[in-house]
C-alpha positions in Angstrom: -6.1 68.9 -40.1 -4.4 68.8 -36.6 -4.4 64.7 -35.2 -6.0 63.7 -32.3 -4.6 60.6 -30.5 -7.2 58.4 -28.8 -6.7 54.6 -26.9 -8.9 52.1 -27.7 -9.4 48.6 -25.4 -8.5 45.6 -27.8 -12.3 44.6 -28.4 -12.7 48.3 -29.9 -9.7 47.8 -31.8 -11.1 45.1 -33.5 -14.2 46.0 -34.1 -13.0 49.1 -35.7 -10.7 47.4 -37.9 -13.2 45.2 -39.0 -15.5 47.9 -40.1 -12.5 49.4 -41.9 -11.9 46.1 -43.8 -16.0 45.4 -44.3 -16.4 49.2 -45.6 -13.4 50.4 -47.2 -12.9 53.1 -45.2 -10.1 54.1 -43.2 -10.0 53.7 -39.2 -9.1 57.6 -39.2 -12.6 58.5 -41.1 -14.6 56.1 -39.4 -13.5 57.6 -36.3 -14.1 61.4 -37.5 -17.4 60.1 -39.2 -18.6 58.8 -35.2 -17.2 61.6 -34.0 -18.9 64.2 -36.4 -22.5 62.0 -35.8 -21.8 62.4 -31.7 -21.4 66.3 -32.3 -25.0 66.5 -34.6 -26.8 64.5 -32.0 -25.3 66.2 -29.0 -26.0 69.7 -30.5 -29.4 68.6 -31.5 -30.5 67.0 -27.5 -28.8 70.4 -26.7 -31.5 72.6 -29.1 -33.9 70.3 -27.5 -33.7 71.0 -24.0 -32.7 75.1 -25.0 -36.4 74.9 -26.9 -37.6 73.0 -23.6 -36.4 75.4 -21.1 -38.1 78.3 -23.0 -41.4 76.5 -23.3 -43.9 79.1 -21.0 -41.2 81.4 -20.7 -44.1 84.4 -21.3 -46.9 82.5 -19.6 -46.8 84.7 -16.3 -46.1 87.6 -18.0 -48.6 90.8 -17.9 -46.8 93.7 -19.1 -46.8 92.3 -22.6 -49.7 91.5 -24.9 -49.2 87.8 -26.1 -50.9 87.0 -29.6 -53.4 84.4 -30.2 -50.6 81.9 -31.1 -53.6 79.8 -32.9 -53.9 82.6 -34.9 -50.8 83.3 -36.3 -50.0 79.8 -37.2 -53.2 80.4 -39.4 -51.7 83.3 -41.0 -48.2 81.8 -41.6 -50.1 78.8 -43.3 -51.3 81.0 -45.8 -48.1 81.2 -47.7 
């Protein structure tokens, strides 16, 4: 796995090397554990505002025939 180097301010430093002595783990997994959780929660926001954006994006439409929605929710509950 290729290393990344980082800088930490000395209040960081500590903090991170208290976790490290409170949890067993090593500075260089708590680090890629933060930085694994930041990835999932910024892909996540970025699903978020994708499904956002698309929200209405047939409203206006009138060359397409849009199905009852309430409908076929119905249908898929069936299974």
């Amino acid at each position: 796995m290729p290393e990344t180097k980082i800088s930490l301010d000395e209040p960081l430093q500590n903090a991170l090397a208290e976790i490290s002595r409170e949890t067993g783990k090593t500075q260089s997994q708590l680090i890629s554990e933060a930085v694994e959780q930041l990835i999932k929660d910024y892909q996540r926001q970025n699903r978020y505002l994708l499904i956002q954006q698309a929200k209405g994006v047939w409203a206006d439409r009138e060359d397409i025939d849009i199905p009852d929605l309430q409908h076929l929710r119905q249908e898929w509950q069936r299974f």
